[in-house]
MARNU-760466 format. One record per atom (N, C-alpha, C, O, CB): x, z, y; residue in three letters. Coordinates in steps of 0.2 Angstrom, whole numbers, plus 5000, padded with zeros to 4 digits. Glycine has a CB too. Example, Ala and Ser with C-alpha at 12.3 -4.5 7.8 and 13.67 -1.06 7.14 Angstrom:
% MARNU-760466
506650394972ALA 506250394978ALA 506650394984ALA 507150424983ALA 505750454978ALA 506450354989SER 506850364995SER 506450395000SER 506750405006SER 507050294997SER 
END
This chain:
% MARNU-760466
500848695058UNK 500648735053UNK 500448805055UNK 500248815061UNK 501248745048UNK 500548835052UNK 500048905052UNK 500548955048UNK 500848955043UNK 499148895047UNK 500549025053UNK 501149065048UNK 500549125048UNK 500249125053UNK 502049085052UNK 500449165043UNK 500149225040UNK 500649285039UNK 501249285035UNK 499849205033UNK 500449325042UNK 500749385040UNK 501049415046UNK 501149475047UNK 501149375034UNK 501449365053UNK 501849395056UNK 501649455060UNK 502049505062UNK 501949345059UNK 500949465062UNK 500449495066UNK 499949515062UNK 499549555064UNK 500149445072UNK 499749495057UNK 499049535052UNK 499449565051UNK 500049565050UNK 498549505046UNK 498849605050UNK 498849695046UNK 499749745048UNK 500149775044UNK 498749675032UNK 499749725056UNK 500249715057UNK 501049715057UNK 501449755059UNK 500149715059UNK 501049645052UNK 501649615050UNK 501949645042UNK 502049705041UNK 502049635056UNK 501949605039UNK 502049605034UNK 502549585030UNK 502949545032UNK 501549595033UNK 502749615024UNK 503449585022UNK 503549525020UNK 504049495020UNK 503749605017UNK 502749485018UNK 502949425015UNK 502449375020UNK 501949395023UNK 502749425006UNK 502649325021UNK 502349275026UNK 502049195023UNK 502349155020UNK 503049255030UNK 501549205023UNK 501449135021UNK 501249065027UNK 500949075032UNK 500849145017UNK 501648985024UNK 501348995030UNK 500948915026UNK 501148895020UNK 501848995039UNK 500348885030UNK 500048825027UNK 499748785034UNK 499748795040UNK 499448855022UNK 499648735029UNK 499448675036UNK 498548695036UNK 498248655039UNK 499548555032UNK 498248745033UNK 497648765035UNK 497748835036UNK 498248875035UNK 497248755031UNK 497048835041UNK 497148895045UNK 496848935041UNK 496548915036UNK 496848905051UNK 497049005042UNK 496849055037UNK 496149055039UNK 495849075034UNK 497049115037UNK 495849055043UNK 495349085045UNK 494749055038UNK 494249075034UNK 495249075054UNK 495048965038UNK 494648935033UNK 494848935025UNK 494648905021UNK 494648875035UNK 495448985024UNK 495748995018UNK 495349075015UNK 495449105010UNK 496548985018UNK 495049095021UNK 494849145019UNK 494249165018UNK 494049205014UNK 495049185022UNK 493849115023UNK 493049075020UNK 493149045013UNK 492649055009UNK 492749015026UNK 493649005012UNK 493548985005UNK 493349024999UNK 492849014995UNK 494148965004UNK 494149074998UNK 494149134993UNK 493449164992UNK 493149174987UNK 494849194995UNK 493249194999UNK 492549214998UNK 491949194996UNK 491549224992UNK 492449235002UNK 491849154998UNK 491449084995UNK 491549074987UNK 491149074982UNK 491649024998UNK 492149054987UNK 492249064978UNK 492149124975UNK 492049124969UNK 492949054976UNK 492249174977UNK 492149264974UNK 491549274974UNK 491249294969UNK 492449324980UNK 491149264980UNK 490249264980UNK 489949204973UNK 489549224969UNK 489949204991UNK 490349144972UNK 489949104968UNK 490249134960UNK 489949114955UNK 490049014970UNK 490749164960UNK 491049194953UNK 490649254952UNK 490849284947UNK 491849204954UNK 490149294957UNK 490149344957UNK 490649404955UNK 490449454952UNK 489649344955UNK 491349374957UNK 491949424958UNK 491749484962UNK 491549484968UNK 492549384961UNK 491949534960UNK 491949584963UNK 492649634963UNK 492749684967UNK 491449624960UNK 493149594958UNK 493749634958UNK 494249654964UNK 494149624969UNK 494149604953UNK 494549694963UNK 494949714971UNK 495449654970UNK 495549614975UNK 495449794972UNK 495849654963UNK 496349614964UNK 496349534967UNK 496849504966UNK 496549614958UNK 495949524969UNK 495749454973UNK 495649454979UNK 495149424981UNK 495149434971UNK 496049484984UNK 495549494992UNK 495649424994UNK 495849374992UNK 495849555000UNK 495449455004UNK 495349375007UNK 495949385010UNK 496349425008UNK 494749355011UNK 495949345013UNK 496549345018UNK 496349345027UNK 496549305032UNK 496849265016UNK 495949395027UNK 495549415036UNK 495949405041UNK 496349445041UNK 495349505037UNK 496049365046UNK 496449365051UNK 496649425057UNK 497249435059UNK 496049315054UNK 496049445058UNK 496249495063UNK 496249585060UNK 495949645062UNK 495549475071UNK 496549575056UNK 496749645050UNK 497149675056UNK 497549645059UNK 497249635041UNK 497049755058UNK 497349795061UNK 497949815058UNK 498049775053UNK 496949835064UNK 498349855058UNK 498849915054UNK 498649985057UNK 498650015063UNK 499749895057UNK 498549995053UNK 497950085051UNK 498550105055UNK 498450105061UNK 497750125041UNK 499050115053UNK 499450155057UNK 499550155063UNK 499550215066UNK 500050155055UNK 499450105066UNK 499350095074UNK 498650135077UNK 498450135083UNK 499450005077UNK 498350145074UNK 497850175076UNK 497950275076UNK 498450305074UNK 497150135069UNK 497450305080UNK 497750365082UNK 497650425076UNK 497850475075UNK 497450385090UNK 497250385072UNK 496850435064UNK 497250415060UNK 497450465056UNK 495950405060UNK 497650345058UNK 498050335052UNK 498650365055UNK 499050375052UNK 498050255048UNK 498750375064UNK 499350425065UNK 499250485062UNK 499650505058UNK 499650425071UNK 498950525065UNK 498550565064UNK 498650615057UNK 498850675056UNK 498050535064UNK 498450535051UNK 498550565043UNK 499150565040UNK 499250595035UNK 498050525039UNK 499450525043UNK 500350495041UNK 500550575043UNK 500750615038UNK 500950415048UNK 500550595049UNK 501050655049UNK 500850705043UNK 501150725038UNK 500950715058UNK 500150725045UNK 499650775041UNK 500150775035UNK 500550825034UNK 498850745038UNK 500050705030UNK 500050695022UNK 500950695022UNK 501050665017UNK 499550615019UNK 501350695025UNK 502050675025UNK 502550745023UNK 502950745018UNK 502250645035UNK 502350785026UNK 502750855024UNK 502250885019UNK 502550915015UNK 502750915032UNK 501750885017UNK 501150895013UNK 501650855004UNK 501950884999UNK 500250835017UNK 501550795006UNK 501950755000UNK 502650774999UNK 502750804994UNK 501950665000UNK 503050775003UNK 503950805003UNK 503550874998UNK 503650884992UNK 504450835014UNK 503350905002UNK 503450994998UNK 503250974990UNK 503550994985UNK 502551065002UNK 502850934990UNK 502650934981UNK 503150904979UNK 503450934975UNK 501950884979UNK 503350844981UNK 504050804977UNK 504650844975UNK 504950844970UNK 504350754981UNK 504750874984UNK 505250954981UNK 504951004976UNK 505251014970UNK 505451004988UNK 504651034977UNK 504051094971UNK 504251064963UNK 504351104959UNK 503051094973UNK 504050994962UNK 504150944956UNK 504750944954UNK 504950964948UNK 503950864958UNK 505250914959UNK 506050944956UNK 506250994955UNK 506451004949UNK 506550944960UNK 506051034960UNK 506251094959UNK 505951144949UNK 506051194946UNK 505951114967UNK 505551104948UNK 505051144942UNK 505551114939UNK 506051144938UNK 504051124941UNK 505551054937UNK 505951024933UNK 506451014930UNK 506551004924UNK 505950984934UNK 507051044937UNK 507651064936UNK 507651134933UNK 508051144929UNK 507851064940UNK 507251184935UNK 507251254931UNK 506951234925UNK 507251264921UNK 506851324934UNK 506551214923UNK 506351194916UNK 506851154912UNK 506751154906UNK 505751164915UNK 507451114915UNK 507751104910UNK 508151134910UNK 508551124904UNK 507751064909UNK 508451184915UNK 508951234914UNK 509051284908UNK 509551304905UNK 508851274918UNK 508151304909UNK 507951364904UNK 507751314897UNK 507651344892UNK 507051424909UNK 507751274896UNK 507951224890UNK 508451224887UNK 508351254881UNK 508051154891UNK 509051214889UNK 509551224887UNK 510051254887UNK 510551244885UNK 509751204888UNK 509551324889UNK 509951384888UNK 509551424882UNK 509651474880UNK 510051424896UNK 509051374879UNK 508551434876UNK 508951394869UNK 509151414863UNK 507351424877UNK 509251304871UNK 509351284866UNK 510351284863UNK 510651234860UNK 508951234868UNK 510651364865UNK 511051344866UNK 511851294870UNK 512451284869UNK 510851354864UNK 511451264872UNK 511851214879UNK 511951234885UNK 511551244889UNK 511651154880UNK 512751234885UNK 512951254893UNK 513051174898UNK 513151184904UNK 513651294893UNK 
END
């Protein structure tokens, strides 16, 4: 048999595994997508030799960049949130 996922896009949470190879389950889907003229995302293939962006030195790169970038907003967001509903409850009477 054939296991998917251990090593694609590398390694993944969910594993599939079949008595065909992917490489021909992924010629299939496309082939069917081409003759459906599917264009939707929700439908990919199943590419064999899919890297993991993060292992690469740009998706490291962008992970740190965007990591402390996203934390500040998510705190800034709480942080808004919680003084607005402070200043709520105090406009509305409630301690």
């Amino acid at each position: 048999g054939y296991i998917y996922g251990d090593k694609e896009n590398g390694g993944t949470s969910t594993f599939y595994i079949s008595k065909v190879p992917f490489e021909k389950i992924h010629q299939a889907i496309l082939a069917d997508k081409k003759g459906k003229n599917d264009k939707s995302p929700g439908r990919p293939g199943m590419p064999v030799n899919v890297e993991n962006y993060l292992d690469t030195e740009k998706g490291i790169f962008y992970s740190a960049l965007i990591a402390p970038i996203a934390g500040l907003a998510a705190a800034g967001f709480t942080a808004y949130k919680t003084m607005t509903k402070d200043k709520e409850e105090k406009d509305h009477g409630h301690d």
